[in-house]
N, C-alpha and C positions, 0 to 999 in steps of 0.2 A: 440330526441335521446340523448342519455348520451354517453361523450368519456371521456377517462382518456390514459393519454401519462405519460407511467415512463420513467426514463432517467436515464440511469447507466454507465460511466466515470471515471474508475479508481478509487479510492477512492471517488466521486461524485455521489451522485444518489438522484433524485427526484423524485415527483410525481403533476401530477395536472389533475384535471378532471371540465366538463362542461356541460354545454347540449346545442345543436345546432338545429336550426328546419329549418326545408327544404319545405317552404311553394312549393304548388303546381302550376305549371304554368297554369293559364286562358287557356282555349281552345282557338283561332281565326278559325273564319269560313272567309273564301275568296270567290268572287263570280265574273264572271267576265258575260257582255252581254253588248251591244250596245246600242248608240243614237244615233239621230241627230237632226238637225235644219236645212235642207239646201233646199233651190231650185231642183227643178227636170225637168226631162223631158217635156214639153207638157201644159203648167205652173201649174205642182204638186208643191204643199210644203210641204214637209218631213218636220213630227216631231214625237216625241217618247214620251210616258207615260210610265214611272218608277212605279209601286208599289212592295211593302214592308210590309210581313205581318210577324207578328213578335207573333207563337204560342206555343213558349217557357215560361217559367216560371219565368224569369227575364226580366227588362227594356232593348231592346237591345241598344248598342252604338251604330252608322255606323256612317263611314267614306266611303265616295265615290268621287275617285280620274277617273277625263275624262282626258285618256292619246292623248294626240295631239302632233304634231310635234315639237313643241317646247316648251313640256314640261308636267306636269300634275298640272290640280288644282284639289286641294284637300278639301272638304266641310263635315263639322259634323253637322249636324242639331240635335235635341233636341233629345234625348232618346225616341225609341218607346216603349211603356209602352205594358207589356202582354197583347195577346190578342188584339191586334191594328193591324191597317191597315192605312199605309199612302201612297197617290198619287200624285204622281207630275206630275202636267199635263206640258206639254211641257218642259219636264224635262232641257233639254239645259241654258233656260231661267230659270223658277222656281226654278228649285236644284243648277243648275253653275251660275246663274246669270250672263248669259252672253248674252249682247244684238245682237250679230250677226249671220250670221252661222258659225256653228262648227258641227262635227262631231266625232265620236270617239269610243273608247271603256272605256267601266269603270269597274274598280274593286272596289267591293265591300266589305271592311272588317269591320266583326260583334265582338263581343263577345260572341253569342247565335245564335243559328240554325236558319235562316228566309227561308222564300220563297219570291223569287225575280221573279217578270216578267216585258220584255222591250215590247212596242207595238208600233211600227212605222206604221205608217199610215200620207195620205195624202186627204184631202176634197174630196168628189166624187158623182155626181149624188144625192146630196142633205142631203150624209152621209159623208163617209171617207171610204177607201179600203186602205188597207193593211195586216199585220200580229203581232201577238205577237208570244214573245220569249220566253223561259223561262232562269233565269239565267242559266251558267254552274259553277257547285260547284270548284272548286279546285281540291278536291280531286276526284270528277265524270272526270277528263278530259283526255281523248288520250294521253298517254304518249309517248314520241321519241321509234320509234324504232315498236309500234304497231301499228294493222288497227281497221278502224271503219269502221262500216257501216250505211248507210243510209236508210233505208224502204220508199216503197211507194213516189217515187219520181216521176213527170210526168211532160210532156213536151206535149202541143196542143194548139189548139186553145182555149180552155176552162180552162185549167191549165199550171201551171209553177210552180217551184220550182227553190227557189233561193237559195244556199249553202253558208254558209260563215265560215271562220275559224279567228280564235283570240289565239296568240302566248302568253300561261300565263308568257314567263319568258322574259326578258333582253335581253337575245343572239338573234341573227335574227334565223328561224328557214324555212326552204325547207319544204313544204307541198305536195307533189301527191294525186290528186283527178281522179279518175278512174269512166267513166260512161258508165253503159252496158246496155246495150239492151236487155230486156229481160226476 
């Protein structure tokens, strides 16, 4: 852009002109979904596989910060290159490098659109049982003040469903969860 500022003062008057450019702000895509590493009921061991598929047209950056009590660490691993797919198996350890249990939530921020899914599972009967996630976007998420719903949720001998919510912002936030019958 060209600007030019005159200036007129009494008997005083100038002129001066420039050009200014207004680069454009980078998108951030945020993503936020769960891990863990922990002990369970019955002697399960919870843990979680991260993958990251990155089918966008540039290298993506991530940055994945595991929010815990007493703080978040924050990890950037190499550039995913278009068109890639990378896995962290037992992500707690492998992505956080951390040798204990932990648990948490993690957000995820990109410079470029991915698709993210968490899978917690525990060894079982010669496989593993549990479930994957998939991330929630930032901007896909239930804002204060609205409802969500849930489909096809079931409770038996043969199925369950397990619900969880994850707070995107700072402030502590009051959640109501309503289950009907029906």
């Amino acid at each position: 852009y060209t600007w030019t500022l005159a200036v007129s003062f009494g008997t005083f008057s100038g002129n001066a002109s420039g050009q200014v450019t207004i680069a454009e702000t980078p998108p951030v895509y945020t993503y936020m979904f769960f891990v863990s590493h922990n002990p369970g009921l019955l002697g399960t061991s919870w843990r979680s596989d991260v993958a990251v598929l990155n089918g966008s047209n540039a290298d993506a950056q991530l940055a994945f910060t595991l929010h815990q009590a007493g703080g978040g660490l924050t990890v950037s691993p190499d550039p995913l290159p278009v068109n890639s797919t990378v896995e962290y198996v037992d992500a707690v350890s492998s992505l956080f490098q951390l040798s204990g249990d932990a648990a948490g939530p993690v957000t995820l921020v990109s410079n470029t659109p991915v698709v993210v899914t968490s899978r917690v599972y525990t060894p079982f009967g010669g496989g593993t049982m549990g479930q994957s996630y998939p991330a929630v976007a930032v901007a896909d998420a239930i804002e204060r003040g609205t409802e969500g719903l849930l489909p096809q949720l079931q409770a038996g001998d043969a199925f369950r469903t397990n619900v969880g919510v994850l707070n995107f912002s700072a402030s502590p936030a009051t959640v109501a969860v309503d289950f009907f019958d029906g």
